[in-house]
C-alpha positions, 0 to 999 in steps of 0.5 A, a space after each residue: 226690688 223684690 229678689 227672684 227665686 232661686 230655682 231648685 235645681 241648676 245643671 251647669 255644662 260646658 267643657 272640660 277644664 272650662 272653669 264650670 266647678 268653679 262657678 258652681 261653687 260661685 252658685 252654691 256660695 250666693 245660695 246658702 252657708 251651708 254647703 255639701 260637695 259632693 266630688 265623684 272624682 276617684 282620686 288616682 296617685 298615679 296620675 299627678 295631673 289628675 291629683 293637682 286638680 282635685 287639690 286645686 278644687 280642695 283648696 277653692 273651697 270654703 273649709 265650713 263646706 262639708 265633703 262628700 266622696 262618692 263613687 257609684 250611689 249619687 242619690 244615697 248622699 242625697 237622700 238624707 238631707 233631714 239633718 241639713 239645714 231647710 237653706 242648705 245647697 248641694 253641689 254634685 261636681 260632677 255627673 261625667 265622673 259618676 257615669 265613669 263610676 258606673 260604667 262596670 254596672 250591669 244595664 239594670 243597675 244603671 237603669 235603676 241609679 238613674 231613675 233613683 237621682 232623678 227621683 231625689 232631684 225631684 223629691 229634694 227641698 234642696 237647692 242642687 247644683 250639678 255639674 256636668 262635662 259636655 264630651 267632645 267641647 274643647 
């Protein structure tokens, strides 16, 4: 049986705390060796809650994984894929953290961070995974 193409990018949703950035990861691990995390979660030492789910997401994840920590510039990581292996994944976990990012960003800048991911996700060879929180699901 021949396999099916994996699309080239996948947005995976649901609920807070719904096991999304995991089955990402699941995703990222049957698409390639060669992953990039991209986590936008600012980490906050005085909030410990919010601490021991970033280090429960550091410690599920394959030390061979290489990440990124971004905080307004998506794309930027995004664009310099040359160097990257042609089979390589990217896994942005997750657009509700970067939008939270750039809440303090004039209208014309956000305008513009928008319209530049989705020109990367259009133009990118690459396979992406974006997680994504649905606000008001559990």
């Amino acid at each position: 049986m021949a396999s099916l193409p994996h699309p080239k990018s996948i947005l995976v949703t649901g609920p807070s705390r719904s096991g999304k950035s995991e089955w990402a990861e699941q995703l990222a691990l049957q698409r390639s060796n060669s992953v990039i995390y991209i986590a936008t979660g600012q980490e906050n030492p005085d909030d410990p809650d919010w601490q021991a789910r970033i280090d429960r997401h550091r410690q599920r994840r394959p030390n061979h994984w290489q990440t990124l920590c971004v905080s307004q510039n998506l794309s930027g990581p995004l664009k310099n894929v040359s160097s990257l292996p042609a089979n390589a994944c990217i896994l942005v976990d997750s657009l509700g953290g970067w939008v939270a990012n750039c809440l303090a960003l004039s209208e014309e800048t956000w305008q513009c961070r928008q319209q530049d991911l989705l020109q990367v996700l259009l133009d990118s060879p690459l396979s992406i995974i974006l997680v994504a929180e649905e606000t008001g699901w559990g």
